[in-house]
N, C-alpha and C positions, 0 to 999 in steps of 0.2 A: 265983179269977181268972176263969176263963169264967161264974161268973155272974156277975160286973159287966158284964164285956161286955157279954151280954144286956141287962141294965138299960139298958145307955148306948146301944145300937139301942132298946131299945123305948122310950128317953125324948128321938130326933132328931123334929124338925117331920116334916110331912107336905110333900112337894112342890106346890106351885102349880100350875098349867099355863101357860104365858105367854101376851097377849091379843095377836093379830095386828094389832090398829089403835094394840096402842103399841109394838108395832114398829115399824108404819112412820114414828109421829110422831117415832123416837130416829132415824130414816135420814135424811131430809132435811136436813138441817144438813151432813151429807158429799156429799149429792148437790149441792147449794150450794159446796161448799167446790171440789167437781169441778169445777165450769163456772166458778169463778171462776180457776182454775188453767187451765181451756180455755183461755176467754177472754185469759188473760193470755198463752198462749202465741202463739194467735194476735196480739194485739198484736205481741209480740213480734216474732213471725215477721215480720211485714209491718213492722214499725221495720227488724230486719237486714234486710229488702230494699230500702228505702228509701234506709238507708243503704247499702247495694251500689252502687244506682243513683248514687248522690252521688258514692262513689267513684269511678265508672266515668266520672263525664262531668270530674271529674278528673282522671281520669288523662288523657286527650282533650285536657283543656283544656291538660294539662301537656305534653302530648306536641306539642300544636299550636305552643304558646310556642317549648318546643325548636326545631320545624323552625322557625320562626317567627325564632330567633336564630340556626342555621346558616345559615339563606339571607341577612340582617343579615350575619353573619363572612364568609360569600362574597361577596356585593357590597362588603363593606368593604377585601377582599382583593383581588378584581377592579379595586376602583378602584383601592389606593392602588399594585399591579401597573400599571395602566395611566398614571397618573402615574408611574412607574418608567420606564415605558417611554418617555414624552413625553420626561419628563426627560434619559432617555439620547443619544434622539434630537437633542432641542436640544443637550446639548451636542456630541455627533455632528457636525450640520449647524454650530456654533459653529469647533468644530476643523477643518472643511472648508473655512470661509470663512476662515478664519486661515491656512490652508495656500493657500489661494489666494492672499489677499491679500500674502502673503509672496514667491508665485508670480510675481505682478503686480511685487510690487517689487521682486523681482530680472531679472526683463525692463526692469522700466525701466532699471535701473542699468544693465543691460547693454546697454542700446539706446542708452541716454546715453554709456556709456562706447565702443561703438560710432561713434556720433555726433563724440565728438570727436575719437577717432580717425582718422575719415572726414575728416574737416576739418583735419586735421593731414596727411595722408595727400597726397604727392605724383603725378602722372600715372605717373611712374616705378614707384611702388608698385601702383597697378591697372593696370599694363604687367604686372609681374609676376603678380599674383594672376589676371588672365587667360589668361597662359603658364601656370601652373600646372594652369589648370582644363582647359586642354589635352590638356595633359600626361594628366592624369586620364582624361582621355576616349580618349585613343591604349592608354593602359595597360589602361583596362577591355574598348575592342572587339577587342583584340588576346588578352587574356588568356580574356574569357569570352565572345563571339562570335565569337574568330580571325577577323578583318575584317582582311586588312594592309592594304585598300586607304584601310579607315578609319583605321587606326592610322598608314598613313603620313601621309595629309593632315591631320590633325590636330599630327601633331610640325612637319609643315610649316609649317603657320599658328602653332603656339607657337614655332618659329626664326623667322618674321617678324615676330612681334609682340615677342620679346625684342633684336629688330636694331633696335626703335624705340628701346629704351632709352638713357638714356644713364647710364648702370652700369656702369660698365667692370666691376664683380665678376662678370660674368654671361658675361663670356668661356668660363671651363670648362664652362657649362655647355653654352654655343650648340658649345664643341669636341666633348664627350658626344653633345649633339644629332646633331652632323653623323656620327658612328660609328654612331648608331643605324640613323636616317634610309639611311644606307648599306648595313646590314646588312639592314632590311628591304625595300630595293629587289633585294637579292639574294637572296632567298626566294621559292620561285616561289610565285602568288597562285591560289589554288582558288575557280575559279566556282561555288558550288555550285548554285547557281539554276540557271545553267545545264547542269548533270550531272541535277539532281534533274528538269529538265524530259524533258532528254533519254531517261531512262528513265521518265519517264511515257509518254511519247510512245512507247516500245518496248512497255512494258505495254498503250499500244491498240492497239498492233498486233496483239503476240499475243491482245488478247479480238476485235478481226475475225478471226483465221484460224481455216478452214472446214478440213472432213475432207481437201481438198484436196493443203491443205499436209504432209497425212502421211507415212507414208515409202511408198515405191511398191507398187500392188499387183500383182498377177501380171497382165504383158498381154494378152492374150487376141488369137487372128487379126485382129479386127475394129479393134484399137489400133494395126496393122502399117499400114492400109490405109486408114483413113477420116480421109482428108482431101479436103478441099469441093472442091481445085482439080485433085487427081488424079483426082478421081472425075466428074471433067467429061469428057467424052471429046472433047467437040465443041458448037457451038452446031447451034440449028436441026435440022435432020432428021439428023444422026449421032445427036448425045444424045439422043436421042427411044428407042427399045425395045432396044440394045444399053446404053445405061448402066443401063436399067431393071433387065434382066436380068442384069447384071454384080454390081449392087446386091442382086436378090433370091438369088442365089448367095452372095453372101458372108455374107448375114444366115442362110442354110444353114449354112452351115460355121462360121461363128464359135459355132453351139451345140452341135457337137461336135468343134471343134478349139481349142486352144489352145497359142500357144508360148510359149516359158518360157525362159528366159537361164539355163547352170546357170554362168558365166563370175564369176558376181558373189554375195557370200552372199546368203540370203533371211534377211527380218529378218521376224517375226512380225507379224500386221496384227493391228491394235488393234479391237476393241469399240467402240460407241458408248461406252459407262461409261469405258476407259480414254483415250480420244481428252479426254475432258472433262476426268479425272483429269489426265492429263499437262498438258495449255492452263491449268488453275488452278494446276496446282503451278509451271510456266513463269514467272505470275503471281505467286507468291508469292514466286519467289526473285529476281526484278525490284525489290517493293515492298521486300522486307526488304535492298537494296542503295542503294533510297530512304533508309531510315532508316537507312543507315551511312553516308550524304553528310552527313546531316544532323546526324549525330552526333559526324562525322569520327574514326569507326573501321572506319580503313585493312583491319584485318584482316578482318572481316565483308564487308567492300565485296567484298573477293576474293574470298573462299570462295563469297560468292552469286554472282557474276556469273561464277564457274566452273561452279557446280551448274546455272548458267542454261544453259551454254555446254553442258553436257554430256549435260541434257537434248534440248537441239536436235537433237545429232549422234545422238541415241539414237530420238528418237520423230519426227521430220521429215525430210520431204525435200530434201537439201539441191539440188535446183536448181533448186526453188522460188526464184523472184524474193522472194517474201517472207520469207524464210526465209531469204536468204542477206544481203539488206537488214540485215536483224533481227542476224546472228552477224556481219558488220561492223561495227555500231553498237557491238556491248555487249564484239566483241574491243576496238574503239577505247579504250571507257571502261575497262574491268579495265587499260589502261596508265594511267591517270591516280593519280596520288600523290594521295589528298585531307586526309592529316593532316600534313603537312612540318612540322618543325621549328621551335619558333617559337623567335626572340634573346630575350632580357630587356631593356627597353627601360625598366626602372623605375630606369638608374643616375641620368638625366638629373633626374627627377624630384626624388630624395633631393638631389642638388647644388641643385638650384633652392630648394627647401624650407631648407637651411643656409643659404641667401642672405639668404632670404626673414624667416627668423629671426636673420640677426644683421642687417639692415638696422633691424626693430624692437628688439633691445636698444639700437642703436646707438640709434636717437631718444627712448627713456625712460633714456640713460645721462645727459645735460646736465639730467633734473629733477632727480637726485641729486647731479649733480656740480655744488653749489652754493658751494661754500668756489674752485674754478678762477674767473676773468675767464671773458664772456661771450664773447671770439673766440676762448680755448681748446678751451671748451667744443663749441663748433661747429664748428670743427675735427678732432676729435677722432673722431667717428662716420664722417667720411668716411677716414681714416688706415687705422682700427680696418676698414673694411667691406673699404679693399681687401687688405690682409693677409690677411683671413680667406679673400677669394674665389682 
């Protein structure tokens, strides 16, 4: 066995050596086959970019469309909103003019039916409707201006105007009338105009008074003694150096003497701050007895024109001419009643108004009562009105 081997090494070829230039001629065909595989990729590459870019202005184009159809669905929607809106409106302003229109012809009817009314309507009837309105007018300046003197002259003028009638139904009421009428002449009548002046006129007085009017201060020697007509001693040559020097003695002594009453209490002298204090507050409880005239509440009235009263006697001199003017005036008024009692004067009223309404059933009773003759008929309202009154 190991000599065969042998043999079969010593009977392989010999090795070649390989020739470098056909080498390189077996290489080229790969090198080729590389750059056409480059080449292709770049193609490539630059196609997917190509196509990138196509996409991309795609998507642009698509996205522009988009906004393109939102903003189309919003003015689509805008409009046909705005068309909603018109729409609503017309009919709005449709139903407005309908409601007018209806508005209009129920005034006419009613001015029509006023109209013949009016026309049917005898002197007798606007006698009344005039007494009524009277009436109205006594009730209202009585109730909410408390005016008796208006409330009288006005029931007055509706008792004269219902004496034109010729209505016998209207008896009770002119009987009412005359009760009223009576009762309010027995009421006593509140000037207030003139109260509310009159404590204006107090209120200036108290803003002129000076520290004057205070309450007194401690007299002094010189208070005792200086008067123009005493201190005359004589004309001509007497008054000449004896009054001189009677004068310049006393103007001595009155800087180290002073007399003093201890007979009478001393009441504390005021401040300039408190003198002001006091004269506004004085002021204030005046004004706030203005607006309880004007209000006609009695009890306010009081109480201020006490506190007025009480301030005087506290911080003023009472004999003071001003001052004492002043606490006369405002004792006067604190006696004045300004809210008295008022009647009820609405019975006259209600009876006239019953009248007033069956006179009118009585005249639309003969349209219905059409199966009666036409002198019963007419008859009939006048029967019916005076039973009722």
């Amino acid at each position: 066995m190991p000599v065969t081997e042998s043999n079969n090494e010593n009977q392989l070829p010999a090795t070649i050596p390989a020739n470098p230039e056909t080498r390189r001629a077996a290489l080229w065909p790969v090198w080729l086959v590389c750059l056409i595989l480059l080449a292709g990729l770049i193609a490539l590459g630059l196609w997917s970019w190509q196509q990138w870019q196509t996409q991309q202005q795609l998507q642009q184009s698509l996205q522009h469309v988009t906004e393109m159809n939102s903003q189309l669905d919003q003015r689509l929607n805008q409009g046909r909103d705005s068309r909603t809106e018109r729409l609503q409106s017309l009919e709005t302003t449709l139903r407005e003019q309908q409601q007018r229109l209806n508005e209009q012809q129920r005034q006419i009817d009613h001015t029509a039916s006023e109209l013949l009314d009016a026309g049917n309507r005898t002197r007798t009837d606007w006698l009344l409707a005039e007494a009524e309105y009277l009436m109205r007018i006594a009730n209202q300046r009585l109730q909410i201006e408390k005016d008796i003197r208006g409330a009288l002259a006005a029931l007055e003028s509706a008792d004269e105007v219902l004496r034109e009638t010729d209505d016998v139904g209207v008896y009770p009421v002119r009987e009412q009338l005359a009760r009223e009428i009576m009762t309010l002449r027995s009421v006593t009548d509140v000037d207030r105009t003139g109260l509310y002046l009159r404590l204006e006129a107090a209120r200036n007085t108290v803003t002129q008074l000076t520290d004057r009017a205070l309450i007194e201060r401690a007299p002094d020697f010189t208070d005792a003694g200086d008067d123009p007509q005493s201190d005359t001693v004589g004309t001509g040559e007497e008054s000449s150096a004896l009054s001189r020097a009677w004068k310049r003695v006393k103007s001595s002594l009155s800087n180290v003497v002073s007399i003093r009453r201890l007979d009478e209490p001393v009441k504390p002298l005021l401040s300039p701050d408190q003198s002001a204090w006091a004269r506004l507050n004085l002021q204030l409880m005046i004004e706030q007895a203005e607006l309880a005239v004007l209000r006609g509440h009695d009890t306010l009235y009081q109480q201020a024109l006490d506190k007025a009263l009480t301030s005087l006697d506290t911080w003023y001199d009472s004999s003071n001419n001003h001052i004492t003017a002043l606490r006369d005036t405002l004792t006067e008024l604190k006696g004045r009643d300004i809210n008295p009692e008022l009647p009820d004067i609405s019975r006259s009223l209600t009876l006239l108004k019953g009248r007033i309404a069956g006179r009118h059933a009585n005249t639309e009773a003969p349209m219905d009562g059409t199966d009666a003759p036409d002198g019963e008929t007419r008859e009939q309202p006048a029967d019916s009105g005076d039973g009722e009154s």
